[in-house]
GUGUKOL-417221 format. One record per residue (C-alpha): residue number from 1; x, y, z. Coordinates in Angstrom, 1 decimal, decimal comma. Example, Ala and Ser with C-alpha at 12.3 -4.5 7.8 and 13.67 -1.06 7.14 Angstrom:
BEGIN
num:u:v:w
1:12,3:-4,5:7,8
2:13,7:-1,1:7,1
% end
This chain:
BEGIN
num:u:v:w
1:103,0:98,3:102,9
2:99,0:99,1:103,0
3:98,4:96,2:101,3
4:96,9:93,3:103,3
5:95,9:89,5:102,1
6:92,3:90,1:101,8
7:91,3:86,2:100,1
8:90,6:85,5:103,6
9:87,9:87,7:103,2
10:86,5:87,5:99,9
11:83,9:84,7:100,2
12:82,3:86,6:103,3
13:81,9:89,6:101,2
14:80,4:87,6:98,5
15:77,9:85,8:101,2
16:76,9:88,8:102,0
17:77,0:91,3:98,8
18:73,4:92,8:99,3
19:74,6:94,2:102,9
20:77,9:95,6:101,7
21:76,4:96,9:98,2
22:73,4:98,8:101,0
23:76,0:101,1:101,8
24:78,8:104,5:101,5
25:81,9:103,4:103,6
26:84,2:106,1:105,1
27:87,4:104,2:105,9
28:90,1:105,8:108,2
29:93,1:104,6:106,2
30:95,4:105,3:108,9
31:93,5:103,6:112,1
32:94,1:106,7:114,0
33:91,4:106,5:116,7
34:91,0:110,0:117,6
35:89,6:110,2:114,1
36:86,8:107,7:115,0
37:86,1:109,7:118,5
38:85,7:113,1:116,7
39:83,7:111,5:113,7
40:81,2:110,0:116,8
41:81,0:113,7:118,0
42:80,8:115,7:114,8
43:80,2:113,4:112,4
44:82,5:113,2:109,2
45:83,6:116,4:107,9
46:85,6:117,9:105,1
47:89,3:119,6:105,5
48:87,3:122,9:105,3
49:85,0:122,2:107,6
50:87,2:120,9:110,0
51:89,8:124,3:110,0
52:86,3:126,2:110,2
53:85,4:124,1:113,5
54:89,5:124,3:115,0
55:88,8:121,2:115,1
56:92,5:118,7:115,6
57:93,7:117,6:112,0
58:95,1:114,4:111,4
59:95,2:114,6:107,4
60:97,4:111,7:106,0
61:97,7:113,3:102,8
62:98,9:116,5:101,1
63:96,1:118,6:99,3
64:99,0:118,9:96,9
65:99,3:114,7:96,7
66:98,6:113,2:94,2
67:96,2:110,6:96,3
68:94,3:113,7:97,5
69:91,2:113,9:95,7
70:89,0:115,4:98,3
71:90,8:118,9:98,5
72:89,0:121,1:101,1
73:85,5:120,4:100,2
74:84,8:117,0:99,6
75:84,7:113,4:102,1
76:85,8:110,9:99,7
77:83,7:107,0:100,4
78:83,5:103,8:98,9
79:80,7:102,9:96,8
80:80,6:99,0:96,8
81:77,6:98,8:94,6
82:79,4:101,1:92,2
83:81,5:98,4:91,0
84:78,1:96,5:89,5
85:78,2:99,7:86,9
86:81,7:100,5:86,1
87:82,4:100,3:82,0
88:84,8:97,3:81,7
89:84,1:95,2:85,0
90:80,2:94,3:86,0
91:81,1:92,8:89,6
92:83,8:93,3:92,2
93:87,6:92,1:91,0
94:88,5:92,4:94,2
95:92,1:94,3:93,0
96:93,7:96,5:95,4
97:95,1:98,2:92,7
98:91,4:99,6:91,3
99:89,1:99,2:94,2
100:89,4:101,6:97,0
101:86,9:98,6:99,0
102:89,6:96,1:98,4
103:92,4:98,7:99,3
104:90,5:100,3:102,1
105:87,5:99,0:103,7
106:88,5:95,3:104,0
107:92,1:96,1:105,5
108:90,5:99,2:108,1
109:88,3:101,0:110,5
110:85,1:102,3:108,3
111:81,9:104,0:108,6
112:79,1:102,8:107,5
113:76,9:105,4:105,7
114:73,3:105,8:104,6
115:72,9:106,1:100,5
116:70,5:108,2:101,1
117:73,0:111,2:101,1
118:73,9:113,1:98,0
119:77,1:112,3:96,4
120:79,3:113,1:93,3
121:81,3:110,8:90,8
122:84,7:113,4:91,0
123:85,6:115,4:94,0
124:88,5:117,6:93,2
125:89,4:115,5:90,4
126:88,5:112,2:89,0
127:89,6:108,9:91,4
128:91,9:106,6:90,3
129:89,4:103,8:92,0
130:86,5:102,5:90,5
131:84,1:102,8:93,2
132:85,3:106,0:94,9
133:82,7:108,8:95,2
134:82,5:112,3:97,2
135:80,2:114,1:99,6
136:80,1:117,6:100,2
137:81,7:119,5:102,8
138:80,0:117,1:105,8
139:78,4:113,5:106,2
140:75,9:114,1:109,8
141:76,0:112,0:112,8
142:72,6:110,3:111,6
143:73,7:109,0:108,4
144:76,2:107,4:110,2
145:74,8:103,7:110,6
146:77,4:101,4:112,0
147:81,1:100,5:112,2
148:82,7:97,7:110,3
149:86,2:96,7:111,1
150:88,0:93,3:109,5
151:89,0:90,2:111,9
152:92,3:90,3:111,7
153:92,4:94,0:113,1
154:90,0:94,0:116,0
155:92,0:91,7:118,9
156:95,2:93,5:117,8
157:97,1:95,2:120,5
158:97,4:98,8:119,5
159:101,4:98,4:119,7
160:101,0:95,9:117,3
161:99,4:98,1:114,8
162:100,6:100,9:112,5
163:99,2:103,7:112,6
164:101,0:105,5:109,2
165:99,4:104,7:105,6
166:101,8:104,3:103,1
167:102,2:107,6:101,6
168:105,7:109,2:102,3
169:104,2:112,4:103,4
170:102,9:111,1:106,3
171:106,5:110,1:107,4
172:108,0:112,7:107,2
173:109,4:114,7:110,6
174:107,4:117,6:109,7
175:104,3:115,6:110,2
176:105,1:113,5:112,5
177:105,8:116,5:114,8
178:102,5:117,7:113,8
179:101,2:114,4:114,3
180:102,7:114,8:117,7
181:101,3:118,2:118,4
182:97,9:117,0:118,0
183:97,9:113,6:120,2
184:99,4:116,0:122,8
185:96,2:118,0:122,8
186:93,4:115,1:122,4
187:95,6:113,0:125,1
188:96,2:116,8:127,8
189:99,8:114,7:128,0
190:103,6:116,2:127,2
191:104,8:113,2:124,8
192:108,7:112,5:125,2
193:109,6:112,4:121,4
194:112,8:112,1:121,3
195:112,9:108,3:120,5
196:110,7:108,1:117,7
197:112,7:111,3:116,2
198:115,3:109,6:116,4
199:114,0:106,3:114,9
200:112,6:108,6:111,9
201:116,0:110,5:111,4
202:117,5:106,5:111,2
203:115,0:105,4:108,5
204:115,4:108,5:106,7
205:119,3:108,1:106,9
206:118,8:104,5:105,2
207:116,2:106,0:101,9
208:118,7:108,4:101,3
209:121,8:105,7:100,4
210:119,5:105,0:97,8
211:119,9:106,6:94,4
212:116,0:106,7:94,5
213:115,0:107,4:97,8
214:111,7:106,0:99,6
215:111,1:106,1:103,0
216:108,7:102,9:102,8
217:110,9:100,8:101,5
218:113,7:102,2:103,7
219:112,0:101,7:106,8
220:111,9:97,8:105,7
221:115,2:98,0:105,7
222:115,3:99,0:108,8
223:113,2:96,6:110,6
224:115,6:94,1:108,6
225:118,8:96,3:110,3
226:117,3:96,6:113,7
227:114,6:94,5:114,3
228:112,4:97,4:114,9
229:111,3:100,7:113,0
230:109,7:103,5:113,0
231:106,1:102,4:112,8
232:106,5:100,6:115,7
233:107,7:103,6:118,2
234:105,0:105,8:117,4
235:102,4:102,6:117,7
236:104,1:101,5:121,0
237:103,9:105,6:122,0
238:100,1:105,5:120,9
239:99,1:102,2:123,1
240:100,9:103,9:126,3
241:98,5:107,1:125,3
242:95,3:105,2:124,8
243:95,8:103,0:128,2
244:97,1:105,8:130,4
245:93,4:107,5:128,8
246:91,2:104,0:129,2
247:93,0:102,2:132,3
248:92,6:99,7:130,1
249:95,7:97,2:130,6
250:97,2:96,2:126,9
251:94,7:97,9:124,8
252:93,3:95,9:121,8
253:91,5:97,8:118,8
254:87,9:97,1:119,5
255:88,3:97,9:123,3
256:89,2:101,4:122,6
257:86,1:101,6:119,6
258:83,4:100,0:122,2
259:85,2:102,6:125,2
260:84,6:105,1:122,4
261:81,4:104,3:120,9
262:78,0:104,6:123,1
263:75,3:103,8:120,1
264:76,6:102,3:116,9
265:76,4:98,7:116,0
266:79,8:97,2:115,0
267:80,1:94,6:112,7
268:83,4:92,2:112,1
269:84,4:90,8:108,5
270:85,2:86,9:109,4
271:87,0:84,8:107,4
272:83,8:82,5:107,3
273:81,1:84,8:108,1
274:80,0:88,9:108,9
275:79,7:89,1:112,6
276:76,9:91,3:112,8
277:77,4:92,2:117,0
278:80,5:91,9:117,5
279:80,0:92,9:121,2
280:77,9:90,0:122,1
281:80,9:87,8:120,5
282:83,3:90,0:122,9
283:81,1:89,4:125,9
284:80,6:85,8:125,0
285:84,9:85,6:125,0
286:85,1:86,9:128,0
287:82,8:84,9:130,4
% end
């Protein structure tokens, strides 16, 4: 379900590998923009340093997963370059099976981050990705040099986006009422969650008449059943949070990051080309 056609996007990255390969990137798998807000305020900080803080945790993973590399201490980023050095392959493949860039960075919302920080080749435990690396406990505001987002995300209404990653954890009611508990904080706002409990108790219901039960696949099935699933009530329940915040009618991606973001450049990955201001092509649209 993460996975995204990224060909569209392959040539631009190759156009322009010196830019990509000049940088960490920090992507927030899950597009959850409260993450973006509080990484603009505190910069990017590790599990630990974020309970340390009481700082609002939107973790998508277990420290017990599998996927959880990072642990407490570490910030897990993409090293483009690193793919130039790896043992077997000596350029980008471009596999969203081995390359957390392909996986991550060209499908969502990433940081862009200065090499000149100190980072390590294993965080808690080796990756499974041949270009993921780890910083230690916190990445500051000023290594933080831009936002990169790809085209096919940034015009999107937010209902029309899913917010959940496609590890089961994260659908689970546990943490989606955990989920909950935290919008209800950022956002001051009482969320009626009865509907999307209801939705995940349905999906649920459907990976369970399976002999192998998985909720990703199950809530395909019941988009397929219903014509709507789970994903889609909590993303219609975050669009009616972020325009009842903005006053911003129909919220699309990038007009909640340039309502959220004061200094950072932002740069789209095109199909053709790397929009390098991408509010100067929003201003242009607009006129």
């Amino acid at each position: 379900m993460k996975k995204y056609d990224i060909g569209q996007y392959i040539d631009t990255v190759k156009d322009n590998d010196d830019f990509f390969r000049n940088y960490y990137f920090h992507s927030i798998i899950d597009l959850n923009l409260v993450k973006l807000d509080y990484i603009l305020k505190y910069g990017i900080l590790s599990r630990k340093e974020i309970e340390e803080l009481k700082l609002l945790s939107f973790y998508v993973h277990s420290i017990r997963s599998y996927d959880c590399k990072n642990g407490m201490d570490y910030i897990s980023l993409v090293d483009y370059d690193k793919l130039y050095r790896t043992t077997y392959e000596k350029e980008p493949t471009f596999s969203q099976f081995f390359e957390a860039f392909s996986l991550h960075t060209l499908i969502s919302l990433s940081l862009m981050i200065d090499r000149d920080i100190k980072v390590s080749e294993v965080g808690i435990s080796e990756s499974c990705f041949d270009d993921e690396v780890f910083a230690f406990k916190r990445i500051d505001s000023k290594n933080i040099k831009g936002i990169i987002l790809p085209e096919h995300l940034a015009d999107k209404q937010l209902k029309d986006i899913s917010f959940l990653p496609g590890d089961d954890y994260s659908y689970t009611p546990k943490d989606l009422n955990h989920l909950l508990d935290c919008l209800e904080i950022y956002f001051d706002k009482k969320i009626d969650r009865e509907e999307l409990l209801i939705s995940v108790e349905q999906a649920w219901n459907i990976a369970y008449e399976s002999e192998r039960p998985s909720i990703t696949v199950a809530v395909k099935e019941q988009r397929k059943r219903y014509g709507r699933d789970m994903r889609d009530v909590l993303s219609f329940l975050i669009h009616e949070l972020w325009e009842d915040k903005t006053g911003i009618n129909n919220p699309t991606y990038i007009k909640i990051i340039e309502y959220l973001n004061k200094d950072l450049p932002v740069y789209e990955i095109g199909s053709k080309k790397l929009i390098i201001d991408y509010y100067t092509k929003l201003k242009k649209r607009e006129l």
